[in-house]
C-alpha positions in Angstrom: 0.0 0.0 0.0 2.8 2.4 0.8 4.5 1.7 -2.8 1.0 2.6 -4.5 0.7 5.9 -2.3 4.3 7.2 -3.6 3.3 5.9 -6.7 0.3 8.0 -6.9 2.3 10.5 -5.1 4.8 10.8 -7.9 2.3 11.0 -10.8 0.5 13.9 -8.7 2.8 15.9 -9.3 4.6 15.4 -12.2 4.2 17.0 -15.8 2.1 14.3 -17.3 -0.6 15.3 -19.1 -4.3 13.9 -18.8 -7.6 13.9 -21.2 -11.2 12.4 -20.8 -11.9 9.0 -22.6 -13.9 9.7 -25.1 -13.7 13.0 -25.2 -10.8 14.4 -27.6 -8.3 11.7 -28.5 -5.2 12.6 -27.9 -1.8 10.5 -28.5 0.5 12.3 -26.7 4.2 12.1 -27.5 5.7 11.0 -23.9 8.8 13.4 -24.0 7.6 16.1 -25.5 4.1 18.1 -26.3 4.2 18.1 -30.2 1.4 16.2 -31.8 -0.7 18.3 -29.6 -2.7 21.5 -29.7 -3.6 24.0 -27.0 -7.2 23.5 -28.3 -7.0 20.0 -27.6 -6.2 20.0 -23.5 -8.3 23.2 -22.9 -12.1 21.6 -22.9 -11.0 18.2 -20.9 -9.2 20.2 -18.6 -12.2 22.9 -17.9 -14.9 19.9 -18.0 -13.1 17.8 -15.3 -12.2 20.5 -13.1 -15.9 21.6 -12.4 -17.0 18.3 -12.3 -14.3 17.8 -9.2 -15.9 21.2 -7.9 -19.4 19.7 -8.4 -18.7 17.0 -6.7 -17.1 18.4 -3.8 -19.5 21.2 -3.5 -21.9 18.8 -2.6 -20.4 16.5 -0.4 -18.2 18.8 1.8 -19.3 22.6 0.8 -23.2 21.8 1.3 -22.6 19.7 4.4 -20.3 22.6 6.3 -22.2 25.3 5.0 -25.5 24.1 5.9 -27.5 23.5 2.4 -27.6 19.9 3.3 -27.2 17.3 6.0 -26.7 13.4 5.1 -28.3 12.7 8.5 -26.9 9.6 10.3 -25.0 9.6 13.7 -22.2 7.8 12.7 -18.4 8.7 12.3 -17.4 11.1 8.8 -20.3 13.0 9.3 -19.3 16.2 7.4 -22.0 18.2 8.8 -21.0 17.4 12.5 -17.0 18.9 11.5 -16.1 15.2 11.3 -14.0 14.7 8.1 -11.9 11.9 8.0 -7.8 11.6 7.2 -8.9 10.6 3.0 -11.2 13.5 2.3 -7.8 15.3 1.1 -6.9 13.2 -1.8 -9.8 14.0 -4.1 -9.0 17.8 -4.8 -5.5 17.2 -4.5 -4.6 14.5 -6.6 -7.7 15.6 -9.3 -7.0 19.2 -9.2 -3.0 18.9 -9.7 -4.0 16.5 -12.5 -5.3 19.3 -14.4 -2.9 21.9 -13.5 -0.8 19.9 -15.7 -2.6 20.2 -19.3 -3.6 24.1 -18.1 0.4 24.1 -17.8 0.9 22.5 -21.0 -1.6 24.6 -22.2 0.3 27.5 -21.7 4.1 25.9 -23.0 2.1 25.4 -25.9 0.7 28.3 -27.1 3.9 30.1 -26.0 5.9 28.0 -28.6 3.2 29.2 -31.0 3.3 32.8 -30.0 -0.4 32.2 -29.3 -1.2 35.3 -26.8 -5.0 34.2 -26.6 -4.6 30.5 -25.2 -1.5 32.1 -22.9 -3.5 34.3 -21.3 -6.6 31.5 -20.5 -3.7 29.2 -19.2 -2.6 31.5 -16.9 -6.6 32.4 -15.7 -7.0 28.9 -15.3 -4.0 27.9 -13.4 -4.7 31.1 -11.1 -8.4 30.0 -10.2 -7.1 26.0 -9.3 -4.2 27.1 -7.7 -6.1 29.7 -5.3 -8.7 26.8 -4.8 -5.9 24.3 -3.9 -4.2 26.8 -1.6 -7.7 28.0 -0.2 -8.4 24.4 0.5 -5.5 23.3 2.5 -2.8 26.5 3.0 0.9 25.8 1.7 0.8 23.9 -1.1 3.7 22.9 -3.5 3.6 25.8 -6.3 6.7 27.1 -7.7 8.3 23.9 -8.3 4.9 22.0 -8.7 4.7 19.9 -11.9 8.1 19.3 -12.7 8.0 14.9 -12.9 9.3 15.7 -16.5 12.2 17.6 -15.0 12.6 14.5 -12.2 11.2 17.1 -9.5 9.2 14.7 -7.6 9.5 15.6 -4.3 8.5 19.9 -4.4 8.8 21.8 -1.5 5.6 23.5 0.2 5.6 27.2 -1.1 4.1 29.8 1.1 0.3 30.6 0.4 1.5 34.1 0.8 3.9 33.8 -2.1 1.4 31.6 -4.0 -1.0 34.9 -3.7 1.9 37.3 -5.0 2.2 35.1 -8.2 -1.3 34.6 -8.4 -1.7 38.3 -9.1 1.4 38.4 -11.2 -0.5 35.6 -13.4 -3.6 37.3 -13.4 -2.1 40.8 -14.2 -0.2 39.0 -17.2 -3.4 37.5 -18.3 -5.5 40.8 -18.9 -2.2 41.9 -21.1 -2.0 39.1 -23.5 -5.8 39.1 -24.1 -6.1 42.7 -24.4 -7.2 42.7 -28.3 -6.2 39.0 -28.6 -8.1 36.6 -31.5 -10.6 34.1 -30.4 -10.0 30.8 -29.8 -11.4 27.3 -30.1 -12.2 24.3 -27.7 -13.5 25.8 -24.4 -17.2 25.4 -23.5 -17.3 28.6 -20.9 -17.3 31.4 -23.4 -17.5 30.3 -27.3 -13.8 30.7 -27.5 -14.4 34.6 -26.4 -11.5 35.7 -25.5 -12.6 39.4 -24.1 -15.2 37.1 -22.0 -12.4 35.4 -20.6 -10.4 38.6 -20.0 -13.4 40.0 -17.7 -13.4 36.7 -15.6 -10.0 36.9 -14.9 -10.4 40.2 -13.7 -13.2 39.3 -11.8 -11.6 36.4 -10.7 -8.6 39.0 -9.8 -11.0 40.7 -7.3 -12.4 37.6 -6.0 -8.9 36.7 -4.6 -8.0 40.3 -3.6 -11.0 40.5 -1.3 -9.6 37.2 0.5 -6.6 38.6 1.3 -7.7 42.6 1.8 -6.7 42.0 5.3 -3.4 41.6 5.1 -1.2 45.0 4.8 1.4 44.1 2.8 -0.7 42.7 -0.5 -2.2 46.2 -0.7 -5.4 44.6 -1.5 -7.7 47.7 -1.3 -5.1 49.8 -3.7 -5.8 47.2 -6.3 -9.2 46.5 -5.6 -9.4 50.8 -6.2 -7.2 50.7 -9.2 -9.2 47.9 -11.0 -12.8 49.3 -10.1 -12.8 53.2 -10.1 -9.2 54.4 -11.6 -8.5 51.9 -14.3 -12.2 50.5 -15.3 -11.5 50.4 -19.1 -8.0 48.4 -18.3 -9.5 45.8 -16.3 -12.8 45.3 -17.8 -15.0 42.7 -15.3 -18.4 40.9 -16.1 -21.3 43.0 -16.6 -24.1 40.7 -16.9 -25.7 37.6 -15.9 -24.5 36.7 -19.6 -21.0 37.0 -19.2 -21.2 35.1 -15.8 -18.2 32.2 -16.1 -20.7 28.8 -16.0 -19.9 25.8 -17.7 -23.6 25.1 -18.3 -24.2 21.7 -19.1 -26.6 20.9 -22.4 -27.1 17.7 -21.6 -25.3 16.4 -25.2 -21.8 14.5 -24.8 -19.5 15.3 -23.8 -21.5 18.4 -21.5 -23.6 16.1 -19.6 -23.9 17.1 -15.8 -21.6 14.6 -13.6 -24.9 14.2 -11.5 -27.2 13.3 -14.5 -25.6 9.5 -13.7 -26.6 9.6 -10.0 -29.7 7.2 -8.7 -32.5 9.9 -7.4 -32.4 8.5 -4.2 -28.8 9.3 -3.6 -29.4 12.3 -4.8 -32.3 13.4 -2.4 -31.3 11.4 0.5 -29.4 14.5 2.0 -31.8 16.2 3.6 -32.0 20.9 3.1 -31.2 22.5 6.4 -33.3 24.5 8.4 -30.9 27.4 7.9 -31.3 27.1 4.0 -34.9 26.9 3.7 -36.2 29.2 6.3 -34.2 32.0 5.0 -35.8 31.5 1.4 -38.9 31.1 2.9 -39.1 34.0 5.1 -38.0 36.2 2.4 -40.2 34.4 -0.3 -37.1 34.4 -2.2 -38.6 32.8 -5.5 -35.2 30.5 -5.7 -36.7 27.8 -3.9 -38.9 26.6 -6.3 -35.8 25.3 -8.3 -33.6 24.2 -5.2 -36.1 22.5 -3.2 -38.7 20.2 -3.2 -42.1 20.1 -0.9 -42.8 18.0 2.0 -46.3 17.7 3.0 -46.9 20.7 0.9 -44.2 22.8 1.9 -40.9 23.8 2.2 -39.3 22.7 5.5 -35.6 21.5 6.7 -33.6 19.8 9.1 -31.0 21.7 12.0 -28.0 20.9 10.9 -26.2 20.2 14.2 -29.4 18.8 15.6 -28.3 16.7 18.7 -26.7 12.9 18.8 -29.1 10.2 18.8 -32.8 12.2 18.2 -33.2 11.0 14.5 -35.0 14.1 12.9 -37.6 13.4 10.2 -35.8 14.4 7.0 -38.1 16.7 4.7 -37.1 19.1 2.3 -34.4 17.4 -0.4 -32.7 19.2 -3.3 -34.7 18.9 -6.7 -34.2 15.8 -8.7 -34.2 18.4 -11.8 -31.1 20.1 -10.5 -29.3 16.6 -11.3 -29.2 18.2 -14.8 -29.5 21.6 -14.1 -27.0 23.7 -16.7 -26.1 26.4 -13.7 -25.0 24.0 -11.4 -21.9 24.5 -13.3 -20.6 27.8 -11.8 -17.3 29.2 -11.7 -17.8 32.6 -11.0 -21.3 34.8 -11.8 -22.1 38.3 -12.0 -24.0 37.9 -8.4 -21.1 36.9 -6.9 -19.1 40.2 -8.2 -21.4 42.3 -7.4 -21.5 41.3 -3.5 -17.5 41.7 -3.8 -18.0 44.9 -4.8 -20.7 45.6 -2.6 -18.5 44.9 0.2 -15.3 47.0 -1.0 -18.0 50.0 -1.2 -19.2 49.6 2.4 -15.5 49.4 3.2 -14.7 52.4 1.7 -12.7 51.0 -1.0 -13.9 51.8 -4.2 -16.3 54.3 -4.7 -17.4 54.4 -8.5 -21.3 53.4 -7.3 -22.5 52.5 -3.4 -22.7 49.5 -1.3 -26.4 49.6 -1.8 -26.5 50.0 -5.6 -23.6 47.0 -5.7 -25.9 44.8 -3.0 -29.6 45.3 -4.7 -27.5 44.8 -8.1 -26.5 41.6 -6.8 -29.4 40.4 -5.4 -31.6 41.0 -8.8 -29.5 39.0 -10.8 -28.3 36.5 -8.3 -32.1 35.7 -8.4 -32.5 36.3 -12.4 -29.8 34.0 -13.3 -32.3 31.3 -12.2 -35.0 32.4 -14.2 -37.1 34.0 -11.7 -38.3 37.4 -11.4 -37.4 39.8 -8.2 -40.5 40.1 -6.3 -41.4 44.0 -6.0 -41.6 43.5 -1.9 -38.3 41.3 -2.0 -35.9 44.3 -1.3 -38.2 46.2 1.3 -37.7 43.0 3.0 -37.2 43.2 7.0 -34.3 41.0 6.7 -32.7 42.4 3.5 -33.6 46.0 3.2 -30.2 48.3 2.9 -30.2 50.5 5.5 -26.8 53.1 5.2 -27.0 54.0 9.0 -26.5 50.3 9.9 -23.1 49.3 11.3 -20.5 47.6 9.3 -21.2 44.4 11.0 -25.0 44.5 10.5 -23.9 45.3 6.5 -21.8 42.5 6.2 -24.3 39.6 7.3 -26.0 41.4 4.6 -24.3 41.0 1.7 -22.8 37.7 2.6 -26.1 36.2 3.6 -27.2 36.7 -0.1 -23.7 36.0 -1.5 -24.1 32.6 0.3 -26.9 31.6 -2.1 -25.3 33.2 -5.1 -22.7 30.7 -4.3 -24.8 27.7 -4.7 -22.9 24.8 -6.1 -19.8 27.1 -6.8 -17.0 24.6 -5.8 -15.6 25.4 -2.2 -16.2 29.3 -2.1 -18.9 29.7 0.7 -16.9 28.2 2.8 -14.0 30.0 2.1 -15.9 33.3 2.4 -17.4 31.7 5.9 -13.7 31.0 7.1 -12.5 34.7 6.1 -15.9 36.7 7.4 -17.4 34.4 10.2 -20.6 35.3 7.7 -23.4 34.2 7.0 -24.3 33.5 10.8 -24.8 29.7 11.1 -26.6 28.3 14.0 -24.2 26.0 16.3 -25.8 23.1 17.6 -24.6 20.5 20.3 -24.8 18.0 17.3 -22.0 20.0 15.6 -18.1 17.8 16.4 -14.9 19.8 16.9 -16.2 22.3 19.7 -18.5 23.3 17.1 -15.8 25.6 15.5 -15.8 25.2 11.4 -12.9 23.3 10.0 -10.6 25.9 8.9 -9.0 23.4 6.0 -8.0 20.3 4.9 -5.2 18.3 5.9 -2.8 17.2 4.0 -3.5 13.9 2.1 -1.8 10.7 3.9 0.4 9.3 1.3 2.4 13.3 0.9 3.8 12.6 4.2 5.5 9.1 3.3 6.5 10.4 -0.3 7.8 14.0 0.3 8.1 13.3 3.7 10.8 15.9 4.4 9.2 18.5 2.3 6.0 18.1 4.2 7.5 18.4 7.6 8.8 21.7 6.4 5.2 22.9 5.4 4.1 21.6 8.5 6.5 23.7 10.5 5.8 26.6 8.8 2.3 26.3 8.7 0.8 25.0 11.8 -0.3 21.1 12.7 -1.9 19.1 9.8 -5.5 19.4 11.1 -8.8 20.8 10.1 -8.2 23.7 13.2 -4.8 24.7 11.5 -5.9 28.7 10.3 -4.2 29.3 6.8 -2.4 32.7 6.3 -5.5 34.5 5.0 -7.0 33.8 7.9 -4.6 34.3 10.9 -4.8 38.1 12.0 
């Protein structure tokens, strides 16, 4: 078993490159990337990596975050903070997968001169490698990917140098696209490049609000530059249209990774008080196409709810959504608007206010799904914008609606949870680990016995390889 972990270990992290059966065949030349085109890795590479953020957005973003609970009282119970040792390898192994042919990707199109796919490489290695880091702090970066180059043991880079380069990567990317030609082979934007230009500016924002805390990235500068002093060199989405979605058509090889499930695994996690009572009390019309009825209406379970009492389960999430195009969301125009919305109440940018950037957000966050915003919904008692309010009063605000805007968008509510402390989720004596939310995952077994020393280092540096371990963006 230990051979097979460094085995797996090794091919983690080397430069091989991976594509979907079926999908595009590719023969790739072992030593080298010639018979292949940029065109060729970029759809594989995009399709997997949202499936892998599908996936784990319902198993372990739904579960902490309180969409869902798969009720039960025994151990691995995600909703009770109980994740167990293995839930690492997932993400890691599938994620770094892909950072390969996004890597490739980018040798590729620079050996052509090819500006346009250089640029998405870049955007797409900046939005894996912030969800790796996001997901479990120090991660091998810098020297990541080098198996060609018989680097198979990388050290653990610093997430606050990963962020630096992150930037660096997403300021390169808006140059090279900047009047760049279309491309072919992506199913996110028709090959748009000035599509994919605005989401990796948005993007760009997304990841400078994580770390706006910290002095020395000079988030709010940036944040300022981008949104009120450079608009027209960092263009961002500007519609529910432009919103970066994968949206499944249902026709190989876009078929939702959920369309294969049984219903009843599908429904047998039961919506969460918290989830449904806050749709309901704002008759947010959402809920007709998250959730379905029980004994004519819409009711949940506490997550949390105590050891041994056996709730009825009621509420389940739609067996339509199984299909559903959206649930392929990498980053929408509901989500940028309540980044904005917060810079604004921050005093960060001030090109329109808080409230216009909030009620912005909340119209399309709820148009994106089809439905129409009620002409009460913003008058609401619970949302209504109130400018003599607090900060702290504003933030639940925003981030209680950027919590549903976030639905089924990989890891991200949780990551906004772990930076804000918002939404407010109820903390019941069901809830494991003092009832304090897992601030990451640890580090996957086999890395210890593989790159053992290199691991030890990261560990050092980092904190102890636990779920309690705060990452850099989140100590003070």
């Amino acid at each position: 078993m230990k051979r097979i972990h460094i085995f797996l270990a090794f091919v983690l992290l080397t430069g091989a490159s991976s594509c979907d059966k079926n999908f595009e065949e590719i023969n790739t030349n072992p030593n080298g990337l010639s018979n292949v085109q940029p065109a060729n890795l970029l759809a594989p590479a995009l399709k997997k990596v949202v499936e892998y953020n599908m996936s784990r957005s319902q198993r372990i973003t739904n579960e902490l975050m309180q969409v869902t609970v798969d009720m039960g009282d025994g151990d691995g119970k995600i909703f009770r903070y109980d994740i167990r040792a293995t839930e690492a390898d997932y993400l890691w192994n599938n994620w770094y997968t892909q950072l390969n042919n996004f890597r490739d990707i980018y040798k590729l199109a620079e050996a052509m001169e090819d500006k346009s796919y250089m640029g998405v490489s870049l955007i797409c290695q900046a939005w894996v490698f912030s969800m790796l880091t996001d997901t479990y702090g120090d991660i091998p970066y810098f020297n990541a990917l080098q198996g060609k180059e018989l680097n198979v043991t990388p050290e653990f880079d610093s997430q606050e140098a990963i962020y630096q380069d992150l930037f660096e990567k997403l300021e390169e990317a808006n140059t090279l696209l900047k009047g760049s030609p279309n491309i072919s082979g992506e199913p996110i934007f028709n090959g748009n490049v000035a599509l994919w230009r605005k989401f990796g500016n948005s993007l760009y924002l997304r990841l400078l609000l994580r770390v706006s805390h910290k002095a020395n990235m000079d988030a709010p500068a940036k944040i300022k530059k981008i949104v009120d002093d450079q608009p027209t060199d960092y263009p961002l989405i500007s519609s529910n249209a432009e919103s970066a979605i994968l949206r499944w058509t249902g026709s190989s090889p876009y078929v939702s990774p959920f369309a294969t499930w049984r219903p009843g695994d599908w429904y047998g996690p039961k919506l969460t008080t918290f989830f449904v009572n806050n749709l309901n009390e704002w008759s947010d019309p959402r809920i007709q196409k998250w959730a379905s009825l029980f004994e004519g209406d819409y009711a949940g379970v506490p997550s949390g709810y105590p050891i041994g009492t056996n709730p009825q389960g009621k509420s389940a999430l739609l067996t339509s959504l199984m299909v559903e195009p959206l649930l392929g969301n990498i980053l929408n125009y509901g989500e940028l608007q309540f980044i904005l919305a917060e810079a604004a109440v921050k005093g960060w940018v001030s090109n329109k206010t808080a409230q216009e950037y909030y009620e912005t957000g909340i119209q399309n966050a709820i148009e994106l799904w089809g439905m129409t915003v009620p002409s009460y919904y913003m008058g609401g008692e619970h949302i209504v914008w109130d400018d003599n309010e607090d900060l702290a009063h504003k933030m639940q605000l925003i981030h209680q609606q950027k919590y549903y805007a976030l639905f089924f968008t990989d890891l991200q509510s949780w990551f906004e949870f772990r930076r804000t402390g918002y939404p407010e989720l109820p903390i019941l004596s069901g809830h494991g680990n003092n009832g304090i939310m897992p601030a990451r995952l640890n580090y996957p077994v086999y890395v210890q016995a593989a790159n053992k020393e290199n691991y030890r280092k990261a560990v050092a540096n980092q904190g102890p390889d636990n779920i309690n371990t705060l990452v850099w963006w989140q100590k003070p």
